[in-house]
C-alpha positions in Angstrom: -7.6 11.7 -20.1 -9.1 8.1 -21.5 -7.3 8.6 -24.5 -3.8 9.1 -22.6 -4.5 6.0 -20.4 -5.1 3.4 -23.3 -2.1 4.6 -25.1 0.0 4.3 -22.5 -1.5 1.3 -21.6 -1.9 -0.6 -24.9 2.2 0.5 -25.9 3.2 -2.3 -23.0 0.5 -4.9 -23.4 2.0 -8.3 -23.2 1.7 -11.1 -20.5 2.0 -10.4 -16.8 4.9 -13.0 -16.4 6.8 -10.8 -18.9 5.8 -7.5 -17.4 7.4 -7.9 -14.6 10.5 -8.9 -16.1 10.8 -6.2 -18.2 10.7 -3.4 -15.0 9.2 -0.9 -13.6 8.7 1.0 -16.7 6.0 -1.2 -18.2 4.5 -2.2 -14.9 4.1 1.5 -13.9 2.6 2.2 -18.1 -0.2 -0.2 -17.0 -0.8 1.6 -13.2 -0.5 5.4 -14.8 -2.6 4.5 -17.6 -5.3 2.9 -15.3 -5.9 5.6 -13.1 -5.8 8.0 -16.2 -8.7 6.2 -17.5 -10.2 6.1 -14.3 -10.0 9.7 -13.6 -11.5 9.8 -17.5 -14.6 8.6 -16.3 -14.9 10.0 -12.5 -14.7 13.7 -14.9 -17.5 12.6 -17.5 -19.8 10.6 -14.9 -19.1 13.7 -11.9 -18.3 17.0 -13.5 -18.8 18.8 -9.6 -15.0 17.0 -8.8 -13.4 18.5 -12.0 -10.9 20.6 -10.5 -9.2 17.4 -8.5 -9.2 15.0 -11.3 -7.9 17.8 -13.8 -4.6 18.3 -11.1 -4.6 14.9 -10.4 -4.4 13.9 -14.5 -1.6 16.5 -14.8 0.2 15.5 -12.1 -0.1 11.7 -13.3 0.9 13.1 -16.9 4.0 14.5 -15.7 4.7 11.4 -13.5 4.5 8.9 -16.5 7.1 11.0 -18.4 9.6 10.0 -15.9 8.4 6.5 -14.6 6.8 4.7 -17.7 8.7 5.0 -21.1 8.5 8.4 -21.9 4.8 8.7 -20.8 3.8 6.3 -23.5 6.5 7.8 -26.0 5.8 11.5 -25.0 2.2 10.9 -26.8 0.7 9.1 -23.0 1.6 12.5 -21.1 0.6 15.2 -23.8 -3.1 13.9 -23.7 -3.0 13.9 -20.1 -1.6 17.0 -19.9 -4.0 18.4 -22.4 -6.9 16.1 -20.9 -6.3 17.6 -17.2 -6.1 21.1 -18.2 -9.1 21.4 -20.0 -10.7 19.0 -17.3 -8.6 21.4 -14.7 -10.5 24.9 -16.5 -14.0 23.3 -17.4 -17.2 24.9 -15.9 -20.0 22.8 -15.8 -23.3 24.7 -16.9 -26.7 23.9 -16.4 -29.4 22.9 -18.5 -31.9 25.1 -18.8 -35.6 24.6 -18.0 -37.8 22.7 -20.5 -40.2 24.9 -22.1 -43.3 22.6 -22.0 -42.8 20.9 -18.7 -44.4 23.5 -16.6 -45.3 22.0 -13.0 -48.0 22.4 -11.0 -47.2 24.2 -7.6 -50.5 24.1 -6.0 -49.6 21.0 -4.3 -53.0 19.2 -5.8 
């Protein structure tokens, strides 16, 4: 999902004063790759909400193919598609006990 949001993001980078010139489609790269790169790192940093930024990625994917220059040239919304599926299917696991940190539960 990063990787989808700086591609689509880096394909329009130019001034502000331009962007907006240009349209919707370079204004909307910039917003779609943002929140892709945002959702990136709410996945990696909280894997509980992995379901919600999965659908949310695909759903932005699939958004950016109309709105923003072919999703950053189809390349943009086959990440995120692929990001937010596997984000979508992930299953946290975890860590098993460490062997020699045994704790003490007298309460001494």
């Amino acid at each position: 999902m990063i990787a989808s949001g700086v591609v689509m993001a880096s394909l329009v980078a130019m001034p502000v004063e331009l962007m907006v010139h240009t349209g919707v489609g370079t204004v909307s790269s910039v917003l779609f790759g943002g929140m892709l790169v945002v959702l990136g790192l709410v996945t990696w940093f909280t894997p509980a909400q992995h379901v919600i930024t999965g659908s949310l990625a695909g759903f932005l994917g699939l958004g950016a193919l109309v709105l923003s220059n072919l999703g950053g040239l189809v390349v943009g919304t086959l990440l995120a598609l692929v990001g937010g599926g596997l984000a979508f299917a992930w299953r946290p696991v975890a860590r098993p006990p460490r062997r020699g940190a045994r704790r003490d539960r007298s309460g001494a």
